[in-house]
C-alpha positions as CSV (number, residue, x, y, z in Angstrom):
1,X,4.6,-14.2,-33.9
2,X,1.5,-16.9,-34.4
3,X,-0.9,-14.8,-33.8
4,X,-3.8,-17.7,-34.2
5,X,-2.1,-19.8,-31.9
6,X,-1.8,-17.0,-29.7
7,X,-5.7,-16.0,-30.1
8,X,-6.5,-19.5,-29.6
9,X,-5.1,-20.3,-26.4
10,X,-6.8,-17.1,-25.2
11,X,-10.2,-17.6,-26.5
12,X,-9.8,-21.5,-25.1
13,X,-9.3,-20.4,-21.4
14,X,-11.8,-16.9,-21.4
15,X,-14.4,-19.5,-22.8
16,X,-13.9,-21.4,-19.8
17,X,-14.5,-18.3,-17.7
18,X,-17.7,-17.8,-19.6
19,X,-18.9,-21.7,-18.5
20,X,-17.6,-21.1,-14.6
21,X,-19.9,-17.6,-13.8
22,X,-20.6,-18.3,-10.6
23,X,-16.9,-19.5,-9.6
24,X,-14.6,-17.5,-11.6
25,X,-16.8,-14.2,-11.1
26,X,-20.1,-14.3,-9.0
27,X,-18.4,-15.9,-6.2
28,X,-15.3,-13.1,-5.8
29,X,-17.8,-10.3,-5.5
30,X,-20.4,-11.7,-3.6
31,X,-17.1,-12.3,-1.4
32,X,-15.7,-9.1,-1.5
33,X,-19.1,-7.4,-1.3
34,X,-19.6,-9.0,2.3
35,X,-16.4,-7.7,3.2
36,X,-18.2,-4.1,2.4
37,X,-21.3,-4.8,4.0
38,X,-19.5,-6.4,6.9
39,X,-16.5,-3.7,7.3
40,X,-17.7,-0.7,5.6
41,X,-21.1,-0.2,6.5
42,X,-21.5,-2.1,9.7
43,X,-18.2,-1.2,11.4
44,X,-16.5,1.6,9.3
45,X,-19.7,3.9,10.2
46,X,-18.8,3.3,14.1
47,X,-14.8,4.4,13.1
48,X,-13.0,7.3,12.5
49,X,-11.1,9.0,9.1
50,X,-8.5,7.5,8.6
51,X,-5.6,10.1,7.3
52,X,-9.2,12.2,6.3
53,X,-10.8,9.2,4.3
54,X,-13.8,7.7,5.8
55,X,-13.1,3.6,7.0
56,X,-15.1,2.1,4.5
57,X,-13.7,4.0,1.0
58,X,-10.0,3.4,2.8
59,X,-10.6,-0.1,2.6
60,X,-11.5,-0.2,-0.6
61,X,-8.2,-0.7,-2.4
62,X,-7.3,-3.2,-0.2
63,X,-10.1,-5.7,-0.9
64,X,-9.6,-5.1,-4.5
65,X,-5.8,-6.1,-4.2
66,X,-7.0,-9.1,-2.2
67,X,-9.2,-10.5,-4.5
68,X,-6.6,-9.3,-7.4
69,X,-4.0,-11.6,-6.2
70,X,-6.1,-14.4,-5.1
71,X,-7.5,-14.2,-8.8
72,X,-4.5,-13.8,-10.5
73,X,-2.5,-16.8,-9.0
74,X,-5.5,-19.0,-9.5
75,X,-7.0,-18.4,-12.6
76,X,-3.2,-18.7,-14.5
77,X,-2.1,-21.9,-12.2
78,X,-5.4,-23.9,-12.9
79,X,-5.0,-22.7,-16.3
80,X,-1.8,-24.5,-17.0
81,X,-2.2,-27.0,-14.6
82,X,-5.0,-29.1,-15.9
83,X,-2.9,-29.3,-19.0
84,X,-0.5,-30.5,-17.5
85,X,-2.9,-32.9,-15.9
86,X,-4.7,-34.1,-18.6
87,X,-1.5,-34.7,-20.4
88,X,-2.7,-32.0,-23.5
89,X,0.5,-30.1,-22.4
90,X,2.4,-31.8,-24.6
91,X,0.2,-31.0,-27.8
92,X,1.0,-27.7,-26.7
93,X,4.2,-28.2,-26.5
94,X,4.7,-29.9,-30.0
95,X,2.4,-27.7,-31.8
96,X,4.2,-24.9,-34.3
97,X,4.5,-22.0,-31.8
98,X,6.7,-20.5,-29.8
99,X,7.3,-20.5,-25.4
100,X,6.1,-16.8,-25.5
101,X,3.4,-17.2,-27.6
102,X,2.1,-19.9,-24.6
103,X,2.6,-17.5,-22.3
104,X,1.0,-14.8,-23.5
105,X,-2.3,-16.9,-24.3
106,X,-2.3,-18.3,-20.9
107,X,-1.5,-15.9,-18.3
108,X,-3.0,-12.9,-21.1
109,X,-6.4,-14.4,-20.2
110,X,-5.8,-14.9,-16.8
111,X,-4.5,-11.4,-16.5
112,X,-7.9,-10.1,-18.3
113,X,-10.2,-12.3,-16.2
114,X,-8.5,-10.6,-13.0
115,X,-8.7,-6.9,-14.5
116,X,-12.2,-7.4,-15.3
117,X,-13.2,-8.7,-11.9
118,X,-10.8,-5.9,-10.1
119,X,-13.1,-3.3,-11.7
120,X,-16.5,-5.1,-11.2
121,X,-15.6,-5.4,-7.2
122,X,-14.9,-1.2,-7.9
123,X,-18.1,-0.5,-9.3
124,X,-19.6,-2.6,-6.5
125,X,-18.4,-1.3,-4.3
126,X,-19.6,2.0,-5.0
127,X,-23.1,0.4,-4.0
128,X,-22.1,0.9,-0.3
129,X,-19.6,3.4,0.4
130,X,-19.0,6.7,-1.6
131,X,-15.0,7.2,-2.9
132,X,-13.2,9.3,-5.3
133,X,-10.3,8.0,-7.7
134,X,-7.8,10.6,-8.0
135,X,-4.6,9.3,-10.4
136,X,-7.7,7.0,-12.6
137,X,-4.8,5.7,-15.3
138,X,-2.4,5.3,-12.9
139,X,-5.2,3.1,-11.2
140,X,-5.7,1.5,-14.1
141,X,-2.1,0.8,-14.7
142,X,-1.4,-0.6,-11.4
143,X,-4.3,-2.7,-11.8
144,X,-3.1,-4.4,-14.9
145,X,0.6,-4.5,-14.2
146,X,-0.4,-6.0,-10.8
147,X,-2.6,-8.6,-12.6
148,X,-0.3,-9.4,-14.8
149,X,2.9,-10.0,-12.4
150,X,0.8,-12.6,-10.3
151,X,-0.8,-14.0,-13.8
152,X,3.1,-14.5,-14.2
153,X,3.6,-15.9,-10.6
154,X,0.2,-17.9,-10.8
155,X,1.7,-20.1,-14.2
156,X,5.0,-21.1,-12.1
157,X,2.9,-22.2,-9.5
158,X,0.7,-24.7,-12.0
159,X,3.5,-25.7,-13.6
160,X,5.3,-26.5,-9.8
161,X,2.2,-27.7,-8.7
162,X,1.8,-31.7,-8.8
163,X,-1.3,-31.8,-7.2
164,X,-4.6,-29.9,-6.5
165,X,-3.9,-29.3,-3.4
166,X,-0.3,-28.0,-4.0
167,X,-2.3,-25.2,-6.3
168,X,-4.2,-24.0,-3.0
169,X,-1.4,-23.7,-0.6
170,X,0.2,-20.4,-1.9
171,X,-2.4,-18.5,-2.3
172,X,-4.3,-19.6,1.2
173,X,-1.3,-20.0,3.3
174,X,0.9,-17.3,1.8
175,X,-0.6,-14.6,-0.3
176,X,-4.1,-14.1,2.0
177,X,-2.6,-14.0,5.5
178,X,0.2,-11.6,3.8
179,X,-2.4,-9.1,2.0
180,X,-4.2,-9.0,5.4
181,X,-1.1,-7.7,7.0
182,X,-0.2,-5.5,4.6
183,X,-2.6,-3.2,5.2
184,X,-5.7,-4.1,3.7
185,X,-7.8,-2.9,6.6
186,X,-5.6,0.3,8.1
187,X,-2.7,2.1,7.9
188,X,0.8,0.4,8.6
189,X,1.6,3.5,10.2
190,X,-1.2,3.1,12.8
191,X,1.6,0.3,14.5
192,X,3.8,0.3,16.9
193,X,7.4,1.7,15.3
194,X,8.7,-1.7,15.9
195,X,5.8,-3.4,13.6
196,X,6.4,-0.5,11.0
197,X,9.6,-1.5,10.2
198,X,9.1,-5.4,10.3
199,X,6.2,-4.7,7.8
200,X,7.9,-3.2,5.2
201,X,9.3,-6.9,4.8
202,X,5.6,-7.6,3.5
203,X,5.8,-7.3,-0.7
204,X,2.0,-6.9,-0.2
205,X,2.1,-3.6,1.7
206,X,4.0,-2.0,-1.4
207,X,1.4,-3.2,-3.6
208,X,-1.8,-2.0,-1.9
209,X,0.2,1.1,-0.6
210,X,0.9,2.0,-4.6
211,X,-2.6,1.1,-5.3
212,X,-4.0,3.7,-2.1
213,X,-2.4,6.4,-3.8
214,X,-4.1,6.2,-7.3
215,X,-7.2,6.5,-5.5
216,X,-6.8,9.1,-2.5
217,X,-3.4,10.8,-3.2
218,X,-1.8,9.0,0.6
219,X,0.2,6.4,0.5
220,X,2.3,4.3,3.3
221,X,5.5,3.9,1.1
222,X,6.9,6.1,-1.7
223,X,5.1,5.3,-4.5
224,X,8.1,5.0,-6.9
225,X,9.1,2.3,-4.6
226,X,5.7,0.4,-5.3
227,X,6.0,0.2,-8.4
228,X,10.1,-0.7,-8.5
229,X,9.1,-3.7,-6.1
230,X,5.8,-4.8,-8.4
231,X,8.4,-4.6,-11.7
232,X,11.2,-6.4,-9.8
233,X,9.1,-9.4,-8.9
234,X,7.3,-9.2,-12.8
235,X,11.5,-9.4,-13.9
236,X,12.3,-12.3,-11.1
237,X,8.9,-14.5,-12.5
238,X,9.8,-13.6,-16.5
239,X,13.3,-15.1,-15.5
240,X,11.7,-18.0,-13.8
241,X,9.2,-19.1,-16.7
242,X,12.3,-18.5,-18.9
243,X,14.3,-21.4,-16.5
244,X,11.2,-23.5,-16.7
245,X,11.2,-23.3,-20.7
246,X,14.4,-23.7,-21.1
247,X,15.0,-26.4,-19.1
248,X,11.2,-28.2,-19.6
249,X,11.3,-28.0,-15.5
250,X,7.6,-30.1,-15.5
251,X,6.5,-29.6,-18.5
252,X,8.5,-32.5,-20.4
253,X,8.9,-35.1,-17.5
């Protein structure tokens, strides 16, 4: 294992984290803290409990997750994209290191950009509601396994990706409109029976579900099954970025 190369890569793409503040961090939680402001203050004080937790600290996993994923998916797809884009790929590619050691340098500091945001949105958000975190390692566990799946997912879509515009369709026309109806803001079994069962078809509900329970014990699905679906989809994107190596699927056109 090349450690250097490994450590390099790594430092490389948190350093550009450390130039981009105000993108890469400041804008997420000034984001996410609206959302707060907005839903938990402003309307969750008008609402009920919901399954005893007041609105605004039920919400709270929710926006995390939302901002996790969004995160995740950009932070690794950019990361490998302008590579790619630059044409510096292939001194990548040539250089004296392995396809795993790329991957862990890239989506390992994608991953650790999106953990660290994840728990500056949770002390944020203790600015404006009040909540209690009941399973914290298990929190903490979803949080980086979570980050770490859609780091995964994120570095298939920059490598797909053959234009910027290409990097922003999955994660605005997929992956927000499918964390907002997964439960983000309420209960999936607040619906209709009908819309309960056509739900469960959303990845995203099993994600924020899992997530729930590490902080208030309830949960909409069993967690077990949250966290077989978040390791299936980590297995199906390992096998993918395996393809893409093995094959050079974008990286050696």
């Amino acid at each position: 294992m090349n450690i250097y190369a490994i450590k390099a890569i790594y430092l490389f793409e948190m350093a550009r984290t450390a130039r981009t503040l105000m993108q890469s961090i400041a804008s997420p939680v000034l984001s996410t803290s609206l959302y707060f402001v907005v839903f938990g203050a402003a309307i969750g004080s008008r609402m009920g409990e919901i399954d005893g937790i007041s609105y605004g600290a039920f919400i709270i996993p929710g926006l995390i997750m939302l901002s996790l994923l969004n995160e995740s998916i950009s932070n690794a797809s950019f990361a490998i994209y302008m590579p790619k884009f630059t044409g510096t790929i292939y001194e990548v590619l040539s250089a004296p290191l392995s396809y795993i050691e790329i991957l862990i340098g890239y989506v390992g500091a994608a991953a650790t950009k999106s953990v660290i945001l994840g728990i500056l949105i949770l002390f944020t958000a203790r600015l404006f509601v009040d909540y209690e975190i009941a399973h914290p390692l298990y929190m903490l566990g979803f949080l980086i396994l979570t980050a770490l799946t859609f780091s995964l997912f994120g570095f298939i879509l920059g490598v797909w990706a053959d234009s910027f515009e290409k990097l922003q369709i999955v994660p605005m026309m997929i992956v927000t409109p499918l964390t907002f109806l997964g439960g983000s803001f309420y209960s999936i079994n607040m619906l209709p029976p009908l819309w309960q069962k056509i739900t469960l078809f959303n990845p995203v509900v099993y994600l924020i579900s899992g997530f729930r329970w590490s902080f208030y014990g309830i949960a909409d699905v069993n967690v077990i099954l949250s966290l077989g679906m978040i390791t299936l989809f980590m297995l199906i994107c390992l096998t993918t970025v395996w393809w893409i190596f093995k094959t050079g699927y974008q990286l050696k056109a």
